[in-house]
PAZAPA-4460 file (N, C-alpha, C; in steps of 0.05 Angstrom, whole numbers, plus 32768, in hexadecimal, padded with zeros to 4 digits):
% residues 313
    n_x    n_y    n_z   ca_x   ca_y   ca_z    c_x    c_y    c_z   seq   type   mol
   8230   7C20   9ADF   822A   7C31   9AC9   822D   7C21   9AAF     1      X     A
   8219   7C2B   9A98   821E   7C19   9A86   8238   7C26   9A6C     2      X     A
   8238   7C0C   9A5F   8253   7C0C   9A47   824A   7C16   9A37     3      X     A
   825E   7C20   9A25   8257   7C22   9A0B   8250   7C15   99FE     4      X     A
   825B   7BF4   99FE   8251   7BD7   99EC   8233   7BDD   99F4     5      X     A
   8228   7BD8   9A0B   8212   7BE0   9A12   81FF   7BF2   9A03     6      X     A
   820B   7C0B   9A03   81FB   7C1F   99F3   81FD   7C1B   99D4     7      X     A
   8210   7C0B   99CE   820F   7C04   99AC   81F8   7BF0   99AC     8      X     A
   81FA   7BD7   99B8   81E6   7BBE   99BC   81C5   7BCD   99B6     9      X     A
   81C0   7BE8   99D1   81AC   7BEB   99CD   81A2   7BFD   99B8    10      X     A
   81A8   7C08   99AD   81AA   7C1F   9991   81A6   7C08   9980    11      X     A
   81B9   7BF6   9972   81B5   7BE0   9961   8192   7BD4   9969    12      X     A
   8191   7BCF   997F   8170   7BBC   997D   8164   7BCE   9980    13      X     A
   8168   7BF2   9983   814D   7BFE   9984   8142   7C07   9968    14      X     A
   8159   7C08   9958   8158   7C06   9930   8147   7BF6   992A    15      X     A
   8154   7BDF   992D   814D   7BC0   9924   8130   7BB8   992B    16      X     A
   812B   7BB8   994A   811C   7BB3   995A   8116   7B94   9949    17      X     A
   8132   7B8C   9950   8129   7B6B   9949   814C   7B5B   9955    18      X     A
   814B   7B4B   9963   8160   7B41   9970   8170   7B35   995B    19      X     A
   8169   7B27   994D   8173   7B12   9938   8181   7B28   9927    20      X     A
   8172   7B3F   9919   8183   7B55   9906   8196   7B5F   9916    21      X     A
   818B   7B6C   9932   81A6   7B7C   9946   81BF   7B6B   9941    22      X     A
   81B5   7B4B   9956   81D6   7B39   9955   81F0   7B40   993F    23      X     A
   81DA   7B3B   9923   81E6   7B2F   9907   81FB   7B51   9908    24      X     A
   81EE   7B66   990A   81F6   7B85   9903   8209   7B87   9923    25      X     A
   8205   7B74   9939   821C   7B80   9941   8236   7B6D   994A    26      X     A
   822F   7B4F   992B   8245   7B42   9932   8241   7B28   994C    27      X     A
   822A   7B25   995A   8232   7B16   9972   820F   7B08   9971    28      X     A
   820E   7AF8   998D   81EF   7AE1   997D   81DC   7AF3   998F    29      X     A
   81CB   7AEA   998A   81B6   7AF3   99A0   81B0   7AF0   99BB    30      X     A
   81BA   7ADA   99C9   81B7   7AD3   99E2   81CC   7AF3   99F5    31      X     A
   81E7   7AFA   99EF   81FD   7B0F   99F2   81EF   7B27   99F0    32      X     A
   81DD   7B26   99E0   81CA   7B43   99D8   81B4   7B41   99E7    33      X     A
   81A7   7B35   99EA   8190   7B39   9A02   819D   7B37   9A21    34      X     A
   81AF   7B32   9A24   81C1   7B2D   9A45   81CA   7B47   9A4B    35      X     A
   81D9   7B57   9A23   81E3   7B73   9A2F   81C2   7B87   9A31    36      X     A
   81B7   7B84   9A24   8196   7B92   9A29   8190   7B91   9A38    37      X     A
   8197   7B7F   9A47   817C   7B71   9A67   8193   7B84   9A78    38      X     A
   81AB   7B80   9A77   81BF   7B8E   9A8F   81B9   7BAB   9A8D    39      X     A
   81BB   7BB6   9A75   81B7   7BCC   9A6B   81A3   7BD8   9A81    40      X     A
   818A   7BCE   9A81   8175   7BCB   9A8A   8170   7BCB   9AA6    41      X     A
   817B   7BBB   9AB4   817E   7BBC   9AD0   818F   7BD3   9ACF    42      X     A
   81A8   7BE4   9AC7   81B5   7BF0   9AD1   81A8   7C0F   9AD6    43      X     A
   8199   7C0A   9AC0   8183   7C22   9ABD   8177   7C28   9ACA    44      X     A
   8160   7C0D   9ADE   8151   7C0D   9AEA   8131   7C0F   9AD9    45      X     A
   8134   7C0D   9AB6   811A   7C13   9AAA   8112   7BFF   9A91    46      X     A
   80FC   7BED   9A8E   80F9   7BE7   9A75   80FE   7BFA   9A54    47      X     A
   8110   7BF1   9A46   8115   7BFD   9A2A   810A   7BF0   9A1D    48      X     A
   8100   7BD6   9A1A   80F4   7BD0   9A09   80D7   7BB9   9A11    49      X     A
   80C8   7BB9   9A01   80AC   7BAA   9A08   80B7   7B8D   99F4    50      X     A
   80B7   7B74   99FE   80B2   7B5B   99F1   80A6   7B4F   99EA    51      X     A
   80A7   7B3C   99D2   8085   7B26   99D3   809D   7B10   99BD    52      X     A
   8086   7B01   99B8   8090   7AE6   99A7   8099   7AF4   9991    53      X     A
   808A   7B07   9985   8086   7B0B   996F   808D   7B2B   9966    54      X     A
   8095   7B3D   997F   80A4   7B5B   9978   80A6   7B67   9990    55      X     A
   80BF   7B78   9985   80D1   7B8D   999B   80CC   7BA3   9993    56      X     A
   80C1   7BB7   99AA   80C3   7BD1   99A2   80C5   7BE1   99C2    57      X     A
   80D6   7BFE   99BA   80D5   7C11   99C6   80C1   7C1B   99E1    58      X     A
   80CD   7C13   99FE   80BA   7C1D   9A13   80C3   7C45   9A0D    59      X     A
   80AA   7C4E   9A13   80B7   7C65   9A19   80CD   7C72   9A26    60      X     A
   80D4   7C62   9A3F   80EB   7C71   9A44   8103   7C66   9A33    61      X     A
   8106   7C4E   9A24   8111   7C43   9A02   8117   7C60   99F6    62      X     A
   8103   7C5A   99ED   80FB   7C7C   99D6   811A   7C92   99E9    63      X     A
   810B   7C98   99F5   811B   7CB3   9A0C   8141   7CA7   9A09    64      X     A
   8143   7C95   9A15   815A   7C90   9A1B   816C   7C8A   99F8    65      X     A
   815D   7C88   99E5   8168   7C7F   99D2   8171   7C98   99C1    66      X     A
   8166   7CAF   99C6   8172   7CCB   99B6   818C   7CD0   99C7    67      X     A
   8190   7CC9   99E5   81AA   7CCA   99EA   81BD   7CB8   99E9    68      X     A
   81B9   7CA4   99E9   81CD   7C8B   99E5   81D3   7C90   99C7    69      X     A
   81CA   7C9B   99C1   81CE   7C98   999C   81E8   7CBD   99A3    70      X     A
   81DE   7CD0   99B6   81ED   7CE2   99B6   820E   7CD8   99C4    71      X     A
   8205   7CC8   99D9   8221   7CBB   99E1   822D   7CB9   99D4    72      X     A
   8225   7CA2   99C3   8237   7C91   99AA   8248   7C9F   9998    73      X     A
   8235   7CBF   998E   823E   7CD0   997D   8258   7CD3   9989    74      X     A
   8257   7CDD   99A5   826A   7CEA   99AF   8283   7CDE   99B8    75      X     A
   8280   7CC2   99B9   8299   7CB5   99C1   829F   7CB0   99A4    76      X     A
   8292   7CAF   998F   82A1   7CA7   9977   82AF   7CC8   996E    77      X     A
   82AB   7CD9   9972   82B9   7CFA   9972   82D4   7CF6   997F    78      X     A
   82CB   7CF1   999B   82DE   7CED   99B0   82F8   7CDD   99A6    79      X     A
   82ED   7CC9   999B   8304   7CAF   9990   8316   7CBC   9970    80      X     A
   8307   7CC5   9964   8310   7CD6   994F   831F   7CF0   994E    81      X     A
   8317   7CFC   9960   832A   7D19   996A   834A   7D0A   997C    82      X     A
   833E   7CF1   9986   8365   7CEC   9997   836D   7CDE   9978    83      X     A
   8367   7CD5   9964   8377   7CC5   9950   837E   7CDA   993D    84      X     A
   836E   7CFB   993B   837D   7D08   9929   838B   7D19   9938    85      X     A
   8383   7D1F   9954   839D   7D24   9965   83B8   7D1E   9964    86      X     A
   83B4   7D00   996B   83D3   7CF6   9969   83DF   7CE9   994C    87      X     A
   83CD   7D04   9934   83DF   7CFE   9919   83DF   7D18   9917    88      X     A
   83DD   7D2C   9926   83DD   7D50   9926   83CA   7D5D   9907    89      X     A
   83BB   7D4D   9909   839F   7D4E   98FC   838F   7D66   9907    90      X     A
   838E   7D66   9929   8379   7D7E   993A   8389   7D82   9953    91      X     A
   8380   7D8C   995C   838C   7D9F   9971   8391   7DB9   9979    92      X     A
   83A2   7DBF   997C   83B3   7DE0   9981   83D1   7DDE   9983    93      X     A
   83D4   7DF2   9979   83F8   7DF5   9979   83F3   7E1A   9981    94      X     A
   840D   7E1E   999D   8408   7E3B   999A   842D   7E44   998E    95      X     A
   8428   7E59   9980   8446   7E62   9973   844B   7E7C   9985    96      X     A
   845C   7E8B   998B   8468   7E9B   999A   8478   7EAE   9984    97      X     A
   8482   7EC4   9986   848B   7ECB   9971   848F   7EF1   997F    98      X     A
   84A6   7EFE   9974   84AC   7F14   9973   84A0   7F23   9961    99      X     A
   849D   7F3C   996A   848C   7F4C   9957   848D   7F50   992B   100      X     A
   84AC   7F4F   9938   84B2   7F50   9912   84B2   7F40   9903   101      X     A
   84A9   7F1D   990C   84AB   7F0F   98FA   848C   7F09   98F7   102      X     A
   847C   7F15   98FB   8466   7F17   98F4   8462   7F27   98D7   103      X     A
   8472   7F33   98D0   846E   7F49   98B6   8470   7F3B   9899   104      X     A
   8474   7F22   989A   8475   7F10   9883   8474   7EF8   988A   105      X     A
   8488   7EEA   988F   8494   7EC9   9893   8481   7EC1   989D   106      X     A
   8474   7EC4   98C1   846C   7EBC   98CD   8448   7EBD   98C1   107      X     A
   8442   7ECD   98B5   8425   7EC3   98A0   8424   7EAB   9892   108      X     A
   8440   7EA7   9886   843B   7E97   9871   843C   7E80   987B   109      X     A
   844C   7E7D   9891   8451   7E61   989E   8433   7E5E   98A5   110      X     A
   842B   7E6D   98B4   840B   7E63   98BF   83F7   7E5D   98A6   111      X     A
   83F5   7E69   988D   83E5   7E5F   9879   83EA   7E46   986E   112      X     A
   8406   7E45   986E   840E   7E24   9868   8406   7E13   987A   113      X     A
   840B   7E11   989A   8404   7E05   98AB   83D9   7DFC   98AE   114      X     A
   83DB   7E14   98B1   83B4   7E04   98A5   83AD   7DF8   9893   115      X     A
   83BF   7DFF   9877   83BE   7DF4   9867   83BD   7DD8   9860   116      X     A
   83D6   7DD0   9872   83D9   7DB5   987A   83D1   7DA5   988C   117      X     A
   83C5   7DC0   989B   83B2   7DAB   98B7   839A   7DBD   98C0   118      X     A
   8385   7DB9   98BC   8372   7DD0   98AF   8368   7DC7   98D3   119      X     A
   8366   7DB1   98DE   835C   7DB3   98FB   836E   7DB4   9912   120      X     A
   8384   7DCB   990C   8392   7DCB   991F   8396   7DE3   9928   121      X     A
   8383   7DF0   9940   8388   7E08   9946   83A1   7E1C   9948   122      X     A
   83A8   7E2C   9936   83BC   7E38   993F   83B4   7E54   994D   123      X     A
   83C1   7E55   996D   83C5   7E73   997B   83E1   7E7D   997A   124      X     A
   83D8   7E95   997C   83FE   7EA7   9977   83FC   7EB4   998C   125      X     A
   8415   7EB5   9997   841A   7ED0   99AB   842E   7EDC   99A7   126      X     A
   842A   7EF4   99A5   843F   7F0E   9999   8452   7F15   99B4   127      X     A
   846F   7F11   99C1   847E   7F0D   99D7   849D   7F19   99CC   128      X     A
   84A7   7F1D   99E4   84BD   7F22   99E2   84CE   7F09   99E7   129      X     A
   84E8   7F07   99E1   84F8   7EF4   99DB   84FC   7EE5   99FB   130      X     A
   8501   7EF2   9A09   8505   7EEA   9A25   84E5   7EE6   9A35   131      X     A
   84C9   7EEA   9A32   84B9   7EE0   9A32   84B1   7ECA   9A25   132      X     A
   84B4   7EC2   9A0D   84B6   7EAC   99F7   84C8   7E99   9A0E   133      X     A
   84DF   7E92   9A19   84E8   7E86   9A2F   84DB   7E77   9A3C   134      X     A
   84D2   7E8B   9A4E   84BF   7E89   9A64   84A4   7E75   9A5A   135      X     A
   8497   7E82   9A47   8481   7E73   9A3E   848B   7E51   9A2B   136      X     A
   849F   7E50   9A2A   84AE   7E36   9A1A   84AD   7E1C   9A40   137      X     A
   84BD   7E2D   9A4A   84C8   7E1B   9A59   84AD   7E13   9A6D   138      X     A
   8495   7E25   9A6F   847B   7E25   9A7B   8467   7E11   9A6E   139      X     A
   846E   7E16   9A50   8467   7DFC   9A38   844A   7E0A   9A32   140      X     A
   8450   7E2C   9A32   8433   7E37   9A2D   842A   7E37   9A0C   141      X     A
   8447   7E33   9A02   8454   7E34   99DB   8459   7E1C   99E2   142      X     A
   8454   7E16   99C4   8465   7E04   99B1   847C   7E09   99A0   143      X     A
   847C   7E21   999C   8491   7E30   9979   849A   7E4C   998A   144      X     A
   84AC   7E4F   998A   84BA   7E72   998D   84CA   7E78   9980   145      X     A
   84C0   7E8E   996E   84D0   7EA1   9955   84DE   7EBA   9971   146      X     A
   84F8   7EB3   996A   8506   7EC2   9983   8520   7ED6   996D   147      X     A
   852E   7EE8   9975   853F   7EF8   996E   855F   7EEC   9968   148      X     A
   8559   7EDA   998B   8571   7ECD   9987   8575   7EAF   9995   149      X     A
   8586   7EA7   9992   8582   7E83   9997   857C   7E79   99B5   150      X     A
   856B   7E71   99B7   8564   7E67   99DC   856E   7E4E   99E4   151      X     A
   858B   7E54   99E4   859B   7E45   99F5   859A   7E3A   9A14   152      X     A
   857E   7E31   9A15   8577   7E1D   9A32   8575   7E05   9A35   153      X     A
   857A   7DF1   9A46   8579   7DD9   9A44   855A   7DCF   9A45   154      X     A
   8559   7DBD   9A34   8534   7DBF   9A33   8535   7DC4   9A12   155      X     A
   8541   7DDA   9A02   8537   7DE4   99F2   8549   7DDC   99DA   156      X     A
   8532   7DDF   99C8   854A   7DE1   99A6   8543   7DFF   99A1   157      X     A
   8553   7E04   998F   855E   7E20   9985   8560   7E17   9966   158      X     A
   8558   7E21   9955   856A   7E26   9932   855F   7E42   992C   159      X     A
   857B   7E49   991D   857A   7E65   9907   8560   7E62   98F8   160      X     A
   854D   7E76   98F3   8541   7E6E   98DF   854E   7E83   98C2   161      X     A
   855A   7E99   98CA   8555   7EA9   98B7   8569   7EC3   98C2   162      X     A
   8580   7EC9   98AC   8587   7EE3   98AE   857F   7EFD   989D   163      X     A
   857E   7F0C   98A8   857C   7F26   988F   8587   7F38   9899   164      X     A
   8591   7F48   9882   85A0   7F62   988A   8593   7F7D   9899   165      X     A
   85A5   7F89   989E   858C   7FA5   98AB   858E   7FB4   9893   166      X     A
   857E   7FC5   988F   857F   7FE0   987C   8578   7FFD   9889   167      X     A
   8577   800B   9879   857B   8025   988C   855D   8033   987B   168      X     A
   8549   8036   9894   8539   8044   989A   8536   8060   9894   169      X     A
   8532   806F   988C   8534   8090   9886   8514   80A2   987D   170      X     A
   850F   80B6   9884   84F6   80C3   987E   8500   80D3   985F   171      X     A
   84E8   80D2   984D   84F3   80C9   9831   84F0   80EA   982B   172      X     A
   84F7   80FE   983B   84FE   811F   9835   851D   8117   9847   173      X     A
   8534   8108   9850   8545   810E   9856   8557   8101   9839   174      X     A
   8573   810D   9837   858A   8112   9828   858B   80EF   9820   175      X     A
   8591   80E3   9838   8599   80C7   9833   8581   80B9   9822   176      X     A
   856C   80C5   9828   8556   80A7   981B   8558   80B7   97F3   177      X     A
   856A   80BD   97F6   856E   80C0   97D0   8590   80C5   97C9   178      X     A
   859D   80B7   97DA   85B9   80B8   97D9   85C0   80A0   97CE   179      X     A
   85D8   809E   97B6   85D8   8084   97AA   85E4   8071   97B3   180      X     A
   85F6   807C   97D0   8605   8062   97D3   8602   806E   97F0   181      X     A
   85F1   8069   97FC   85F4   8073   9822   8603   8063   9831   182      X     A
   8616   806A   9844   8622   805D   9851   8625   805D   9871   183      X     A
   8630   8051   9880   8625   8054   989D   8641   8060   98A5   184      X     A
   864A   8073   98A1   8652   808E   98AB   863E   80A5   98A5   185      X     A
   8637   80A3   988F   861F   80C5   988D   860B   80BB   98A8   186      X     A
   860B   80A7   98B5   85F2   80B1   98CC   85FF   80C0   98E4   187      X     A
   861C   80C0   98E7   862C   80D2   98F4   8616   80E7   98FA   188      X     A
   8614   80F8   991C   8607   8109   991E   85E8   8107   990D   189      X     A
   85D9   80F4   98F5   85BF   80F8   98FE   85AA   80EC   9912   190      X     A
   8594   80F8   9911   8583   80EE   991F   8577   80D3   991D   191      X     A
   8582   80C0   9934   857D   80A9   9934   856F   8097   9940   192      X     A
   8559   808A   993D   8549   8077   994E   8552   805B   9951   193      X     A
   8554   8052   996D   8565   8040   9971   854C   8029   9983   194      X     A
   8552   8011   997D   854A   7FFB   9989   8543   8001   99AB   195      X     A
   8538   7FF8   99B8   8541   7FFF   99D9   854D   7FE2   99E0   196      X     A
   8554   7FE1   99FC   855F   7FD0   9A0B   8547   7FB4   9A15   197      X     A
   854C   7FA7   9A19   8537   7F92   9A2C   852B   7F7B   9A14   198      X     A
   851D   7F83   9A06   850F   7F76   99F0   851E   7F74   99DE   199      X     A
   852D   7F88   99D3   8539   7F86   99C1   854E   7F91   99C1   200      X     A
   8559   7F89   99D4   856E   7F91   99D9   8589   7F7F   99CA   201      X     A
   8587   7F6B   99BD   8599   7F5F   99AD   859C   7F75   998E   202      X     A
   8586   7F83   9980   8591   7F96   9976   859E   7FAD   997D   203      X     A
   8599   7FB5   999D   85A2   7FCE   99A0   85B8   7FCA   99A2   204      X     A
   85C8   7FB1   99AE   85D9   7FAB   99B3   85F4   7FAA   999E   205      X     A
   85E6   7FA1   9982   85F5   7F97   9971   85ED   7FB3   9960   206      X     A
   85DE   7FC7   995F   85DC   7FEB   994E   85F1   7FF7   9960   207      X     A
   85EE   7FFA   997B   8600   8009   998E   8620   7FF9   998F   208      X     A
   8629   7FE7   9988   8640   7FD9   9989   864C   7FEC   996A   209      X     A
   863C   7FDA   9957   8642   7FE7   9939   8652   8005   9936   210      X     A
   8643   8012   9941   8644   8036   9947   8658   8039   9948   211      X     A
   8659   8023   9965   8675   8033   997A   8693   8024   9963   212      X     A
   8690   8010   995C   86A5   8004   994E   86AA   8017   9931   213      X     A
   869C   8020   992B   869E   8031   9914   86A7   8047   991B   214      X     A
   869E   8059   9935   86A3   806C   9938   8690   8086   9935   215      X     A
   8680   807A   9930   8667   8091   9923   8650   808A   9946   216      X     A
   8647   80AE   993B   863B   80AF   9959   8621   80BB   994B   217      X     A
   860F   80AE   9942   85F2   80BA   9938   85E6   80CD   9951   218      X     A
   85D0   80D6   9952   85C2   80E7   9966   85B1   80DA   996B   219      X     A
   85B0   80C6   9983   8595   80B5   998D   857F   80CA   999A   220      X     A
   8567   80C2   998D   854F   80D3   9995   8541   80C4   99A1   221      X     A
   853E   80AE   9997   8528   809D   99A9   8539   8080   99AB   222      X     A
   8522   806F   99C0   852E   8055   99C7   8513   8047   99BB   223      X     A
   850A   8034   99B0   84F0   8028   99B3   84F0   8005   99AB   224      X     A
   84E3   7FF9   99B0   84DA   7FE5   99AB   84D0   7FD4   99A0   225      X     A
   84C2   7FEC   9989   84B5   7FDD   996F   84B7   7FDE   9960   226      X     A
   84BD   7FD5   9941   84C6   7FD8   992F   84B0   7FE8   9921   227      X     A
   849F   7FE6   9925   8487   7FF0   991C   8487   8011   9927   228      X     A
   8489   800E   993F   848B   802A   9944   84A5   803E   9942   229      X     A
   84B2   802A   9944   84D5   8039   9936   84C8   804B   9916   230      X     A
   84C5   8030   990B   84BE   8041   98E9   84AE   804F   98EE   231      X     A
   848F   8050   98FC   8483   8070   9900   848D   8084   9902   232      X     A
   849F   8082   9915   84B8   809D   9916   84C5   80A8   9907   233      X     A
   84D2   8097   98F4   84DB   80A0   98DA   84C9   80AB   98CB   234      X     A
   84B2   80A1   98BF   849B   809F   98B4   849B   80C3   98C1   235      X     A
   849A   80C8   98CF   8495   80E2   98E4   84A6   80FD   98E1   236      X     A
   84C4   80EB   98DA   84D6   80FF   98D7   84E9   80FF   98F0   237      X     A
   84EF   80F3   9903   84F3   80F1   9919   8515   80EB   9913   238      X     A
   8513   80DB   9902   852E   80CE   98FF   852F   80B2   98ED   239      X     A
   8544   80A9   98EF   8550   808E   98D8   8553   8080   98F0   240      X     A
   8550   8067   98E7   8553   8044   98F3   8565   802F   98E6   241      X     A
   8573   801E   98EF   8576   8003   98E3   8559   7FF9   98F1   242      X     A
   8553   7FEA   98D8   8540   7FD3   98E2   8549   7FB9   98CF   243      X     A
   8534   7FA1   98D2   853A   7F86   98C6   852F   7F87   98A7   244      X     A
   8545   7F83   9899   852F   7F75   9876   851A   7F77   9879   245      X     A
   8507   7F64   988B   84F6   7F5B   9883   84E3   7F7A   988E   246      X     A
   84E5   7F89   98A5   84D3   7FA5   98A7   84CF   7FB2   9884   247      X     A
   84E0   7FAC   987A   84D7   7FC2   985E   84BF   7FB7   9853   248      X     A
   84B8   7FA5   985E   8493   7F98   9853   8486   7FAF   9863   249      X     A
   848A   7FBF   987B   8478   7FCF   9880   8480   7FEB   986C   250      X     A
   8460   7FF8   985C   8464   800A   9853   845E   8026   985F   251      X     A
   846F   8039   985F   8469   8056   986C   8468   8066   9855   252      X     A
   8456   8076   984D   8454   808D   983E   8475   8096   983E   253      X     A
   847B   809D   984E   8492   80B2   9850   84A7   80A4   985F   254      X     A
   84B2   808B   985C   84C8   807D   9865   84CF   8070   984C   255      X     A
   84EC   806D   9847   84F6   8067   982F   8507   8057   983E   256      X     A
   8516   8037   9833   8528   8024   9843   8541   8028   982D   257      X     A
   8557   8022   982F   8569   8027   9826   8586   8010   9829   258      X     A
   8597   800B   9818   85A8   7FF2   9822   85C0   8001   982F   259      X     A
   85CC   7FFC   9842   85DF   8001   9848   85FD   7FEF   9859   260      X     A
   860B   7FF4   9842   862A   7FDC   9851   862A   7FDC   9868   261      X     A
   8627   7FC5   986F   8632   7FC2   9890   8646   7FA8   9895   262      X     A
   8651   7FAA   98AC   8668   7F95   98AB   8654   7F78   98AD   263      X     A
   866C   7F64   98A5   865E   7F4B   98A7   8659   7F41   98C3   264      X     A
   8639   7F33   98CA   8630   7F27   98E5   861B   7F44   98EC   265      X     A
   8618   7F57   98DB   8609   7F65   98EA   85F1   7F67   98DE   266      X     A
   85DF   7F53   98EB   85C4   7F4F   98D1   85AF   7F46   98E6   267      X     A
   859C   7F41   98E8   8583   7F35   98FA   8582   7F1F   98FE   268      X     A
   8577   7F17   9911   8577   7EF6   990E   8559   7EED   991A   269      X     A
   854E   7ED8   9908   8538   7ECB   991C   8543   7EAC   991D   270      X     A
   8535   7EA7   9935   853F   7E8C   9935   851E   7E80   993E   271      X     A
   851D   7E5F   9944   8511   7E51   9949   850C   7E3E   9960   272      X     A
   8500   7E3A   9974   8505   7E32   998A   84F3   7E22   9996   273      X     A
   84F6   7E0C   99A2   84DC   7DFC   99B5   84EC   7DE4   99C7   274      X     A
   84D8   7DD8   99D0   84DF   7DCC   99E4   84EB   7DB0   99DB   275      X     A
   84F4   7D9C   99E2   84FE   7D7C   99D9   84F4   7D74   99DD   276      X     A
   84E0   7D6F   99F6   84C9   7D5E   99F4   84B0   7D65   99EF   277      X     A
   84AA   7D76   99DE   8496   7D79   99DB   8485   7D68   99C6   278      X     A
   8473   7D5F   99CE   8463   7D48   99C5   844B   7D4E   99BA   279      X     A
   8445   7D6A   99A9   8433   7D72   9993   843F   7D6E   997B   280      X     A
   8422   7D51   997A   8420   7D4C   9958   8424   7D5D   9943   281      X     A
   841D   7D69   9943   8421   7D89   9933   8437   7D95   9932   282      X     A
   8449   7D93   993D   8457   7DA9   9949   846E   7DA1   992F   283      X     A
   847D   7D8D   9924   848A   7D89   990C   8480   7D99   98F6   284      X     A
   846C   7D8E   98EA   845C   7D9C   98D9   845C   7DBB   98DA   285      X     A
   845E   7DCD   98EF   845A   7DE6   98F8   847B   7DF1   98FB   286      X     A
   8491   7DE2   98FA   84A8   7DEC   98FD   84A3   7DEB   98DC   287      X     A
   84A2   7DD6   98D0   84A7   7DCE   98B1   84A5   7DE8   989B   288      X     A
   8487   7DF6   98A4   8476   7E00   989D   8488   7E25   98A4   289      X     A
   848D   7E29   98C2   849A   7E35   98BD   84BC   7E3B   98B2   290      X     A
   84CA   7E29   98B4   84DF   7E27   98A4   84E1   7E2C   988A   291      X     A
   84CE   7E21   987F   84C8   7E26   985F   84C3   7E40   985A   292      X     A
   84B7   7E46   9869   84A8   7E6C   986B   84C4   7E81   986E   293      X     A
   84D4   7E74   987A   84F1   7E86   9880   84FF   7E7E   9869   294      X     A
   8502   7E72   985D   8515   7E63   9838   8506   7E78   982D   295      X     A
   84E7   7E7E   9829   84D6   7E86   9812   84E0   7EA3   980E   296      X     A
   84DF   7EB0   9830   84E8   7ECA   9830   8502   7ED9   9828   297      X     A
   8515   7EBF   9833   852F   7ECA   9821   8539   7EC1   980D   298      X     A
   8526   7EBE   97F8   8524   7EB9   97D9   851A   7ECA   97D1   299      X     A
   84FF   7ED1   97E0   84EB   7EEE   97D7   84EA   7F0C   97D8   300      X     A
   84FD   7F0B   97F2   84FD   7F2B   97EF   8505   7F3A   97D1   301      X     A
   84F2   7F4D   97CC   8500   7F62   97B7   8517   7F75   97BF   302      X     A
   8520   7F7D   97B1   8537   7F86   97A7   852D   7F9F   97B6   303      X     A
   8548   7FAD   97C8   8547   7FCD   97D1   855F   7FD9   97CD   304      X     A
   855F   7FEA   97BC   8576   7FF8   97AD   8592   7FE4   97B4   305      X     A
   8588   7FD4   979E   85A4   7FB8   97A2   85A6   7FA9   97B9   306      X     A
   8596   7FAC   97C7   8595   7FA1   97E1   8597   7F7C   97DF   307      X     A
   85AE   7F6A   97ED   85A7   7F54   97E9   858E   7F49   97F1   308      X     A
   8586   7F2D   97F2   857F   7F1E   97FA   857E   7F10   981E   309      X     A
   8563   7F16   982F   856A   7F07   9842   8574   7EEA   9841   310      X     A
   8587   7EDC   9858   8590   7EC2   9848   858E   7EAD   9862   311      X     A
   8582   7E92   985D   8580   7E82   986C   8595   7E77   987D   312      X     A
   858F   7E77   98A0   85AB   7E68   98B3   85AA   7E57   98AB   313      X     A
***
């Protein structure tokens, strides 16, 4: 089968259609250039070109063969160019993994920055639970997992990216969402929507611990899973929530967020997670990108009735 030197040799003399200009344009003498032509040639099994003392030109099947050798060429010079901005994370793909709530701010901005900085580098997301995020790390289906809490496996790194406090959720016709200083005894006996078990079960864990250490026994109505659909509920009238800082970016007509004291350690957490050897060019740039996105947010949040600041692990 023939070379590429080959297919350059003959592209150069089918331009030229002169041995002496081909050599000079490809660096080497003429005797080297008619040897790779003639091989060219036998390998083919076809004349490409007609000879005389005095000029070279194009046999027809020349002509034919020369719109693709010229397509080859294109394509190994693509080919050669896509592995060099590959292995500077120039192009590619990076996929990010991520829990549902950090999609509601942080995790936008990281990805606008990241194209920003690498405009040919595909990014896919998959929306997962923390213990699926795992699974797909150690499978090496991700590169990035925005997780709840730190994935302490061998194989893996883990960092804080970001704490924020919870606040208290309320439908904006109950007592609390216009009370000036609400506190977590008035949810005593109300109606309360609570995190469920499995997914997110690190909040239920750490709302239902809280309770019991306090002493206050709210009225659980529902269990659910999404932060999104928790606040519909409220939104509904159903009941009050803790959720994370950062949910008060979702707006409900009729849900009002509110600050309320809670002991210290009892706040949200996202963290950051991937593999050690993972060997996407990109994949620095894409932590960088989101890191920065978790600093921006807890500088940015506005103010909710005095409410601090989320604050960086």
């Amino acid at each position: 089968m023939f070379e590429l030197a080959q297919l350059r040799c003959f592209t150069t003399l089918a331009s030229e259609l002169n041995f002496r200009r081909a050599a000079e344009r490809l660096n080497m003498t003429q005797p080297p250039l008619s040897r790779q032509i003639q091989l060219l040639e036998h390998q083919l099994g076809v004349a490409l070109f007609t000879r005389s003392t005095r000029s070279v030109a194009l046999t027809a099947a020349g002509r034919a063969f020369f719109v693709e050798a010229q397509a080859l060429l294109d394509q190994a010079h693509r080919a050669a160019q896509g592995a060099r901005l590959a292995a500077l994370g120039e192009s590619g793909s990076l996929t990010i993994s991520f829990v549902a709530s950090a999609v509601y701010d942080f995790l936008p901005r990281a990805i606008t920055q990241i194209r920003q900085e690498r405009p040919g580098v595909a990014i896919n997301l998959l929306e997962t639970t923390t213990f699926e995020q795992l699974q797909a790390l150690r499978a090496r289906r991700v590169d990035l997992a925005v997780v709840r809490e730190p994935l302490q496996q061998p194989g893996l790194v883990s960092e804080c990216l970001l704490r924020e406090p919870f606040v208290l959720a309320t439908p904006a016709d109950h007592p609390l969402a216009q009370h000036p200083a609400p506190t977590l005894e008035m949810l005593h006996g109300e109606p309360f929507i609570l995190y469920a078990h499995g997914a997110w079960q690190p909040f239920n864990e750490l709302h239902t611990g809280l309770f019991r250490a306090s002493g206050i026994q709210p009225e659980f109505v529902q269990s659910l899973g999404s932060t999104l659909t928790i606040l519909s509920l409220v939104n509904a009238g159903l009941g009050m929530a803790l959720v994370p800082r950062g949910a008060s970016a979702i707006r409900f007509q009729q849900v009002r967020f509110r600050e309320l004291p809670l002991p210290a350690g009892i706040c949200a957490e996202l963290h950051l997670a991937w593999r050690d050897d993972n060997d996407n060019p990109a994949l620095e740039a894409a932590r960088n990108a989101v890191r920065q996105a978790a600093r921006d947010i807890a500088l940015d949040l506005p103010p909710i009735q005095g409410l601090h600041h989320g604050t960086d692990c």
